[in-house]
VOGU-3710 file (C-alpha; in Angstrom, 3 decimals, decimal comma):
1> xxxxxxxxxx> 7,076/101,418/142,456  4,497/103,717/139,952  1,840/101,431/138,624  1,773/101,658/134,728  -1,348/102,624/133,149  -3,406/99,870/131,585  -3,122/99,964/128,461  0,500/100,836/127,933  2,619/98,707/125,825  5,477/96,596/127,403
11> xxxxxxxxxx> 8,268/97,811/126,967  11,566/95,783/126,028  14,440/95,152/128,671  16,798/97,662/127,895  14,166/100,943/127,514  12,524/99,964/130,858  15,945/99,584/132,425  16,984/103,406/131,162  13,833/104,519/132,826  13,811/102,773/136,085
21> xxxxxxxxxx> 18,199/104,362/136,574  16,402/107,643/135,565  13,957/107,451/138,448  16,547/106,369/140,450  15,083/102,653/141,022  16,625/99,553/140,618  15,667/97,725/137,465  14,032/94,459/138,396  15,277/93,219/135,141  18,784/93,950/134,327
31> xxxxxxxxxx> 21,453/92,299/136,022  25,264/92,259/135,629  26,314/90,957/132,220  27,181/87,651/131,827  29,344/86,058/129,003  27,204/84,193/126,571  27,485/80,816/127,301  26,620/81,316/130,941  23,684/83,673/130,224  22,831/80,891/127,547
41> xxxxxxxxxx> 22,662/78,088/130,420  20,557/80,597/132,598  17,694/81,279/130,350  17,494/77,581/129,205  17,272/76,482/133,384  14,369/79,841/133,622  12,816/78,774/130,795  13,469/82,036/128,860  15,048/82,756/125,250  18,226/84,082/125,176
51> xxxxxxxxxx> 18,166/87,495/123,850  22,234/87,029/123,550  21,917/83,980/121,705  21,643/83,923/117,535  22,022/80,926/115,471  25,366/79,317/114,942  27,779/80,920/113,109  30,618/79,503/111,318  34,350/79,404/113,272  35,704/82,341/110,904
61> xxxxxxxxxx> 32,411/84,538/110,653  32,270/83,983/114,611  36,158/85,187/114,946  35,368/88,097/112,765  32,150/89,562/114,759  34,339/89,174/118,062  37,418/90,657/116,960  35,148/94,080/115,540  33,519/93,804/119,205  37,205/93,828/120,463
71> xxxxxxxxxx> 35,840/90,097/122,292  37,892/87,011/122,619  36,485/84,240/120,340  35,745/81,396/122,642  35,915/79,100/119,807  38,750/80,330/118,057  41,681/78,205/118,833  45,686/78,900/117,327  46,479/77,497/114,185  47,853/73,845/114,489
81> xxxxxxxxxx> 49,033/72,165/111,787  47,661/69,521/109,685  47,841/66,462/111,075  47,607/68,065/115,048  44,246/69,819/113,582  42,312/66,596/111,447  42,848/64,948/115,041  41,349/67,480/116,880  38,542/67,297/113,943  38,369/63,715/114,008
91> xxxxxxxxxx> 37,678/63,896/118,176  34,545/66,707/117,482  32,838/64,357/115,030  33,612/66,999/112,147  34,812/67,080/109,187  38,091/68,998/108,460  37,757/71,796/105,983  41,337/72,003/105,463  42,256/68,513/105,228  42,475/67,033/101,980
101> xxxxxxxxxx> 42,831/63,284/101,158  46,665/62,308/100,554  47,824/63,145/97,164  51,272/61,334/95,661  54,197/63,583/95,878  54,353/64,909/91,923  50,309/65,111/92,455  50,655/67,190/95,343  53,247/69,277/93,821  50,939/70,019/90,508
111> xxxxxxxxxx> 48,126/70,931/92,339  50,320/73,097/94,683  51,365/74,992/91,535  47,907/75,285/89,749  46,276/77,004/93,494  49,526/79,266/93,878  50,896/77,485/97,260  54,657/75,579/98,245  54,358/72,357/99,593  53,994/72,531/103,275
121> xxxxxxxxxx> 55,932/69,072/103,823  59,240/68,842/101,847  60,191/65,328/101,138  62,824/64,283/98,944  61,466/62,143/95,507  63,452/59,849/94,499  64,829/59,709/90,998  65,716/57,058/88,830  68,652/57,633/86,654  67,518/58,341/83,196
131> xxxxxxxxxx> 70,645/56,311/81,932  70,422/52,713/82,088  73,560/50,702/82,600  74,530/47,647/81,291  75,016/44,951/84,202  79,253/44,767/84,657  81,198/42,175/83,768  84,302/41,062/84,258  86,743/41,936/81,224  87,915/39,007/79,390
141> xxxxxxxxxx> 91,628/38,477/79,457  93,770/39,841/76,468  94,682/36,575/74,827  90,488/34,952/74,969  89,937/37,804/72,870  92,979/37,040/70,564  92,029/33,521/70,675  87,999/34,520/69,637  89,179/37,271/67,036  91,067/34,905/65,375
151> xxxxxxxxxx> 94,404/36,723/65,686  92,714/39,714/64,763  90,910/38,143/61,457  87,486/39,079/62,861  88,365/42,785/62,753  88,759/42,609/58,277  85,676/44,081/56,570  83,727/43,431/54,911  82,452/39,993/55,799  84,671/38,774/58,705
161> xxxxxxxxxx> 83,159/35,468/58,717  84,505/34,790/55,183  88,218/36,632/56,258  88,032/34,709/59,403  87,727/31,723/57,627  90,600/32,422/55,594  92,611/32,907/58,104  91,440/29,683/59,463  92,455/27,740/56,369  96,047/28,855/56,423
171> xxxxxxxxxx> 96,010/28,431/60,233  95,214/24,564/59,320  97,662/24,478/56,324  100,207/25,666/58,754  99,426/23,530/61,734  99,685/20,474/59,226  103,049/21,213/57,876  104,632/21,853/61,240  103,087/18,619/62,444  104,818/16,843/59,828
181> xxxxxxxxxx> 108,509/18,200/59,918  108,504/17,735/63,730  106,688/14,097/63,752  105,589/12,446/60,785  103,997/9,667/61,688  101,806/11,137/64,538  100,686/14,337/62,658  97,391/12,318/61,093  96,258/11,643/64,612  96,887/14,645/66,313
191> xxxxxxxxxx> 95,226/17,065/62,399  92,065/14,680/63,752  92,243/15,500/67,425  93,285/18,884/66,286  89,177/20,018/65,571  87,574/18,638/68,658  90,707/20,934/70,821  90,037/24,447/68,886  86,110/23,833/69,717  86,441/23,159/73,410
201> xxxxxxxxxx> 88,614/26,735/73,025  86,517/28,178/70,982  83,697/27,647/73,161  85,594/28,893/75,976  86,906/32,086/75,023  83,616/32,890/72,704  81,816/32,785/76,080  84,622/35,332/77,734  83,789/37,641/75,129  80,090/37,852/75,058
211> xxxxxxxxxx> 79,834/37,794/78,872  81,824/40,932/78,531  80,064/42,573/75,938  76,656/41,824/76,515  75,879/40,693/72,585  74,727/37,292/71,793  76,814/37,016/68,666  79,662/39,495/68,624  80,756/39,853/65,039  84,259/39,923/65,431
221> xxxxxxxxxx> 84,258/36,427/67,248  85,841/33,981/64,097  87,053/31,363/66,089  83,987/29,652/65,352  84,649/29,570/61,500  88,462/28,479/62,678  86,926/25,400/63,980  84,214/24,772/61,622  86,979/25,021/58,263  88,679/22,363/60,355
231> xxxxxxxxxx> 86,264/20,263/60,408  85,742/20,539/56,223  89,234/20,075/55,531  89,731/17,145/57,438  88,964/14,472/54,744  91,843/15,884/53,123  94,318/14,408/55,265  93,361/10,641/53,490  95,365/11,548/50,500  98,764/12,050/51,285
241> xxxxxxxxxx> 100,397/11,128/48,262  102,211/13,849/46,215  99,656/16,152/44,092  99,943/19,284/41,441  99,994/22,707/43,213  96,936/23,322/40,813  95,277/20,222/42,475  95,757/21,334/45,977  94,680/24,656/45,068  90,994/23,011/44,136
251> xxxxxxxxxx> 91,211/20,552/46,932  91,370/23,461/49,104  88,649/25,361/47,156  86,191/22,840/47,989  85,912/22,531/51,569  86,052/26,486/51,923  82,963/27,377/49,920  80,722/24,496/51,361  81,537/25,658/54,747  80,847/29,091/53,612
261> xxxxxxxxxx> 77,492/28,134/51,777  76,064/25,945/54,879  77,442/28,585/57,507  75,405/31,825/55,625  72,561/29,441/54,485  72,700/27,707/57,786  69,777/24,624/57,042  67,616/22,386/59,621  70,115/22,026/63,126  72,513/24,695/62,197
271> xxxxxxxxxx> 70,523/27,220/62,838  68,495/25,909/66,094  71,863/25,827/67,321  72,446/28,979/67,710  69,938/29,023/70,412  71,788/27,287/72,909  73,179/29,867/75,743  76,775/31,497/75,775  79,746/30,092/73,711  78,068/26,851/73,018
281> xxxxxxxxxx> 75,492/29,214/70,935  78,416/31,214/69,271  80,853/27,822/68,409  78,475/24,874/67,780  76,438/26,226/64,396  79,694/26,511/62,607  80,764/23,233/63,589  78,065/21,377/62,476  78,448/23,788/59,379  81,674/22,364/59,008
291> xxxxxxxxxx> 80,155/18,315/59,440  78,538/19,308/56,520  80,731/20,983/54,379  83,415/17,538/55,318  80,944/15,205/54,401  80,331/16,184/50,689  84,306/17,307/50,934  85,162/13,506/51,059  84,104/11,896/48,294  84,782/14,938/46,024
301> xxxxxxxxxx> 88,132/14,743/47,009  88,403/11,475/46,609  87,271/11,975/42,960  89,493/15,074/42,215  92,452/12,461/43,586  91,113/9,635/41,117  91,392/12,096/38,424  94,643/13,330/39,000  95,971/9,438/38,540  93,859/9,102/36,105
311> xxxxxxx> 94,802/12,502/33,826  98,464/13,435/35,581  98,741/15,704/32,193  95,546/17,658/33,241  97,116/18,744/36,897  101,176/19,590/35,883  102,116/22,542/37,669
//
């Protein structure tokens, strides 16, 4: 081996290597390459600073160096997916650039659009129908909504509560007049009983009708003012005795427009009926309209029947 001079500068590993395979010696320095993490773990065990070794770089900027070097990237691994690679993250203690924290599906989907990407998990959302529907019921029969329409009364505009209680006055006249012809002496009894039978009906078929429909208070539904202008005209049955058609006519009048004033003006416990649930709600207000219009029906009629004794020239038909 030639002694250097004193005085020369060192010279670095590579340059003294180029001489020494010039000379024809073996350099003393250079050995066969080693891949970097082995080299690495040599110099550390010597003591010596890796000339190979640089300061961490970053996964990608470390793929891209080795792939211009035409290297394989000891730390780059294949793709996984998401939930494969925040594992493998979650293992190393690091923190996964990719992974984002869990976003609701029409979040997801927004944000998706705004940065340009599809949705890498399809799921199905699902929709509520923008149409609500009305809870089914079942249909009331054909002759509950005869019965509640009053024979079709309720259907007359405008006001069906006043044509339904029309209709409910000649129901009554009729009723009456049958009863008579067919048995006399029983008709009083069964025109009384007759009331308390059309409201258990009423309330029956009322609550038919607005199960099916839905509506507290279906407008068409008269048999309510059927049974309430029974209940008016019943003090009418104490006067039997033979009368001017005039004098009906006004004895008639009467208990029709009190029932009509207290079922529209509807004071004190005729209206706070009308709270009470299904039929009952629909049937009961009228009826105690009707207790009302029949109590200050009776003694007006009994007056109007004093004054036809007392004035038969007043009342000739």
């Amino acid at each position: 081996m030639t002694k250097r001079a004193a005085g020369q500068p060192a010279k670095s590993g590579p340059e003294e290597a180029q001489n020494n395979l010039k000379q024809g010696r073996s350099s003393p320095t250079l050995h066969p390459a080693k891949s970097g993490p082995e080299e690495a773990q040599n110099n550390l065990k010597q003591g010596r600073s890796s000339p190979t070794l640089h300061p961490a770089k970053s996964d990608p900027e470390e793929a891209q160096n080795n792939l211009k070097q035409g290297r394989p990237s000891p730390t780059l691994q294949p793709a996984k997916s998401g939930p494969e690679e925040a594992r493998n993250y979650l293992k190393q203690g690091r923190s996964s650039p990719t992974l984002q924290p869990a976003k609701s599906g029409p979040e997801e989907a927004q944000s998706n659009e705004q940065v340009g990407r599809s949705g890498p998990v399809p799921y199905h959302v699902p929709m509520e129908s923008p149409t609500l529907h009305r809870p089914t019921h079942a249909k009331a029969p054909r002759l509950a909504w005869w019965l509640a329409t009053g024979f079709g009364s309720g259907y007359l505009r405008p006001a069906p509560g006043t044509w339904g209680s029309l209709a409910g006055l000649l129901a009554w006249l009729l009723l009456a007049h049958s009863l008579r012809r067919v048995h006399a002496s029983a008709a009083p009894w069964l025109m009384l009983a007759a009331p308390l039978l059309l409201t258990l009906i009423a309330v029956w078929v009322s609550d038919l009708v607005v199960k099916e429909t839905g509506l507290k208070d279906p407008s068409c539904i008269v048999i309510d003012e059927w049974a309430g202008m029974w209940f008016a005209l019943t003090p009418m049955l104490f006067t039997v005795a033979p009368q001017p058609l005039t004098l009906w006519i006004l004895r008639l009048l009467v208990p029709f427009l009190l029932f009509r004033l207290f079922d529209i003006w509807k004071p004190g416990p005729v209206d706070a009926a009308q709270s009470l649930p299904g039929g009952w709600g629909v049937v009961l207000d009228d009826v105690l309209a009707g207790l009302l219009a029949g109590l200050f029906t009776l003694p007006l009629d009994r007056w109007l029947g004093a004054q036809a004794l007392a004035h038969p020239s007043l009342w000739r038909s």
